[in-house]
C-alpha positions as a Markdown table, in Angstrom:
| # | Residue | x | y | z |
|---|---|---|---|---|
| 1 | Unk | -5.7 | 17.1 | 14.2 |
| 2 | Unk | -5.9 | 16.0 | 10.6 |
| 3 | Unk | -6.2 | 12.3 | 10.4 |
| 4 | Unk | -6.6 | 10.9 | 6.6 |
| 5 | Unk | -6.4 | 7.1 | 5.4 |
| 6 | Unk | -5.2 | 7.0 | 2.1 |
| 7 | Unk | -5.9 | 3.5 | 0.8 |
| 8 | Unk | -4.4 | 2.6 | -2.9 |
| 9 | Unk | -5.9 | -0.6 | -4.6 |
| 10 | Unk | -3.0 | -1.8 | -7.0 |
| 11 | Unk | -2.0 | -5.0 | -8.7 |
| 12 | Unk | -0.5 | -8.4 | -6.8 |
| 13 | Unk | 2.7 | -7.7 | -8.5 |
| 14 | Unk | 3.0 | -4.0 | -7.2 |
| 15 | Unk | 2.6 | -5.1 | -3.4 |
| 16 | Unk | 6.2 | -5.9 | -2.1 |
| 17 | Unk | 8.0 | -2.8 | -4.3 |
| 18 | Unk | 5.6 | -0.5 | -2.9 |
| 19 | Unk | 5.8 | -2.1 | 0.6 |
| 20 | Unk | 9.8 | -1.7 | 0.5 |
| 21 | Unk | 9.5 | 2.0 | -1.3 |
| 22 | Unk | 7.0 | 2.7 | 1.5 |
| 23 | Unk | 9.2 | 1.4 | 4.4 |
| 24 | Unk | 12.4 | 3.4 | 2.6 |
| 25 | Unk | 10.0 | 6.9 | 2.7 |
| 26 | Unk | 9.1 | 6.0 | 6.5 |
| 27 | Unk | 5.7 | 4.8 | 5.8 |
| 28 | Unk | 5.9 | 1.9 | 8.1 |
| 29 | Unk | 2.5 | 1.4 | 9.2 |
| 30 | Unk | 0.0 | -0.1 | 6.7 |
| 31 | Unk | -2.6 | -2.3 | 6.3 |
| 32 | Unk | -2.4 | -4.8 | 2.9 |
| 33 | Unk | -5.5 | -6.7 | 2.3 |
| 34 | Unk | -6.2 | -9.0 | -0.9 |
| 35 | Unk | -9.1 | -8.2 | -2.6 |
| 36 | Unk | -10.9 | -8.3 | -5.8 |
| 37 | Unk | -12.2 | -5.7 | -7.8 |
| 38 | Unk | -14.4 | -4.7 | -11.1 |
| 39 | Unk | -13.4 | -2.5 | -13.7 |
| 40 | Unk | -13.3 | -2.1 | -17.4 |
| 41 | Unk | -10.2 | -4.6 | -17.8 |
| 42 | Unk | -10.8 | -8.3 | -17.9 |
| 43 | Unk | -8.8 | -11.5 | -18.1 |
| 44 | Unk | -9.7 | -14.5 | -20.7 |
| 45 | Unk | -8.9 | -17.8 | -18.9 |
| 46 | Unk | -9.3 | -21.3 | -19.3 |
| 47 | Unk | -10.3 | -24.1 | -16.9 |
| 48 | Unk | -11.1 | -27.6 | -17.6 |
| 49 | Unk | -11.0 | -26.7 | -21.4 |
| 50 | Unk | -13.8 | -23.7 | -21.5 |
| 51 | Unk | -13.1 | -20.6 | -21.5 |
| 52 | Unk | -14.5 | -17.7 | -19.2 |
| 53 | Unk | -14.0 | -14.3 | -18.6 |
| 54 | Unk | -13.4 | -12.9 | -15.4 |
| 55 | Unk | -14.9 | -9.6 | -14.5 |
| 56 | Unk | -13.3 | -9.7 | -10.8 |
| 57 | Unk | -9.4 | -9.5 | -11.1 |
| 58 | Unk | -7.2 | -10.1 | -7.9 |
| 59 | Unk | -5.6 | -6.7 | -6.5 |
| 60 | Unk | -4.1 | -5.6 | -2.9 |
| 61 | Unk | -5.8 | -2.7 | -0.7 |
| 62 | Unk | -2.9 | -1.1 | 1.2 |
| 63 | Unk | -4.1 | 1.6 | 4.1 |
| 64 | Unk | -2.1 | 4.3 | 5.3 |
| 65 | Unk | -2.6 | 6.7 | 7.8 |
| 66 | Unk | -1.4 | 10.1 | 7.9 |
| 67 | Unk | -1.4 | 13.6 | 9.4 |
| 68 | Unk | -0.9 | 15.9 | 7.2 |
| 69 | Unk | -1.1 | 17.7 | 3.8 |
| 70 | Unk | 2.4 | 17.1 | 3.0 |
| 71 | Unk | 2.3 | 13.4 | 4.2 |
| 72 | Unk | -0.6 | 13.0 | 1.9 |
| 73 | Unk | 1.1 | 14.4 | -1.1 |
| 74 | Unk | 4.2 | 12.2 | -0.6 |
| 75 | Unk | 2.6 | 9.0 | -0.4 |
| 76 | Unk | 0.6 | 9.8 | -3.5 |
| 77 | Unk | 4.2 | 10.5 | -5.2 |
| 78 | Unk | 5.3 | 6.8 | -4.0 |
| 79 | Unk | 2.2 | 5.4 | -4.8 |
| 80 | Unk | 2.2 | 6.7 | -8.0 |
| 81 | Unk | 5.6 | 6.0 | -9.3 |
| 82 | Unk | 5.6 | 2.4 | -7.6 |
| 83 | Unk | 2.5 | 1.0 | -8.6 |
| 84 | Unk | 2.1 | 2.9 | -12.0 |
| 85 | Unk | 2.9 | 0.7 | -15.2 |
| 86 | Unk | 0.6 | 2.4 | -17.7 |
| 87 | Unk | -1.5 | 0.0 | -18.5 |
| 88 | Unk | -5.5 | -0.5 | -17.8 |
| 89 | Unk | -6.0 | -2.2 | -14.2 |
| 90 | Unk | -3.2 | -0.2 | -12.8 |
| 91 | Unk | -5.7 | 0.5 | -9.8 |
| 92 | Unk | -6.8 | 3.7 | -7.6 |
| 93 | Unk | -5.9 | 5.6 | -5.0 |
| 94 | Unk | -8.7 | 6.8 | -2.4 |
| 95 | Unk | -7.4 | 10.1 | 0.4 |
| 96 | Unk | -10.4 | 9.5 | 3.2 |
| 97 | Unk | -10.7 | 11.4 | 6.4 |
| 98 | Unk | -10.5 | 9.9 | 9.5 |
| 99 | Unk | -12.1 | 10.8 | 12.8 |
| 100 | Unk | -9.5 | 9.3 | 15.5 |
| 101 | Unk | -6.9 | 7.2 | 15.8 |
| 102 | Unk | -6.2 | 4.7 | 19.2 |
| 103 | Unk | -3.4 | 2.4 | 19.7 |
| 104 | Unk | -4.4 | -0.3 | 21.4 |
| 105 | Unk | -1.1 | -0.9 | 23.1 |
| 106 | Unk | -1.2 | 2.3 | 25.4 |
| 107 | Unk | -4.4 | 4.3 | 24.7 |
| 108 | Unk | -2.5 | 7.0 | 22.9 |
| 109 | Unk | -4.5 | 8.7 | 20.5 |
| 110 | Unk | -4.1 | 11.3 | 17.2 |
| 111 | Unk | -1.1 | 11.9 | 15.9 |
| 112 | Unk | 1.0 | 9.7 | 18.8 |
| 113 | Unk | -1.2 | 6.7 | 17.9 |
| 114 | Unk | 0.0 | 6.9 | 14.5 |
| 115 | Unk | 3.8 | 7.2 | 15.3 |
| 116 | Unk | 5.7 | 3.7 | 14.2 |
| 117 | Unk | 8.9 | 4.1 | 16.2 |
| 118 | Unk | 12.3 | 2.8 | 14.9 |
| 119 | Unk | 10.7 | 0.4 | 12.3 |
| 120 | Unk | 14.1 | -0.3 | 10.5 |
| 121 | Unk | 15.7 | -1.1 | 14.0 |
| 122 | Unk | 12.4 | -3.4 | 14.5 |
| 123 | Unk | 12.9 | -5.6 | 11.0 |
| 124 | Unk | 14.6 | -8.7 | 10.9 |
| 125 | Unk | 17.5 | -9.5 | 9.0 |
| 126 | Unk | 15.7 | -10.7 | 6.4 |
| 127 | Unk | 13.6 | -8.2 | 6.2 |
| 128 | Unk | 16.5 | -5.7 | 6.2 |
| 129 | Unk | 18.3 | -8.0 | 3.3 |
| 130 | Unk | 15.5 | -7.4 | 1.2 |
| 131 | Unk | 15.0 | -3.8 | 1.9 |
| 132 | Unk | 18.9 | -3.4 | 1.0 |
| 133 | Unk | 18.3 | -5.3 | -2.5 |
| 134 | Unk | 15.3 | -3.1 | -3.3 |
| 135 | Unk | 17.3 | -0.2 | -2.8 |
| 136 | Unk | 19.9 | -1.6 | -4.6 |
| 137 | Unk | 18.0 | -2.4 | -7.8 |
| 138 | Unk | 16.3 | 1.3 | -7.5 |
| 139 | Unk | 19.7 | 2.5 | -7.4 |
């Protein structure tokens, strides 16, 4: 069994395209988490009439785990071309290994515990609607 995590930190803006892109490729189990993180890019802003810099700019964590090579290579791809504008503070993409996976539900564990059974059939309409407009506008 090779269990990795790949977890990507990108901007706020990339987190719903890469979620539908994601979903469309069959990566339906993730974990998105708001965080903030340092780097060399910082933002000039304005409260109360002074100005400050700020060092620690809002970005998303999404998680993915995956079993194989192949997998690994694939979400890179989506990552890449989803998140990916070219400019500094486009964010980072981390490939971990993990030791085990467990589903709560039913105990199963490894590769099983990873499976995420009929996701489209799962979404709701709205969900769906959405998917169908992102596709669309790739299209």
């Amino acid at each position: 069994m090779n269990l990795r995590k790949v977890v990507a930190i990108v901007r706020m803006e990339k987190v719903d395209p890469l979620k539908m892109a994601l979903v469309k490729e069959g990566f339906a189990g993730m974990t998105v988490t708001p965080v903030r993180g340092a780097c060399s890019e910082t933002r000039v802003s304005y409260w109360r009439g002074r100005k400050y810099i700020e060092y620690l700019l809002p970005k998303a964590k999404v998680e993915v785990a995956v079993t194989d090579g192949a997998q690994i290579d694939r979400l890179v791809e989506i990552i890449l071309g989803t998140a990916r504008t070219g400019r500094e503070g486009d964010g980072i993409i981390f490939i971990e290994p993990l030791e085990e996976a467990v589903r709560i539900r039913d105990g199963a564990r490894g590769n099983v515990a990873l499976t995420v059974a009929r996701i489209v059939s799962m979404m709701s309409r709205k969900e769906k609607g959405v998917l169908e407009e992102f596709e669309h506008e790739q299209a």
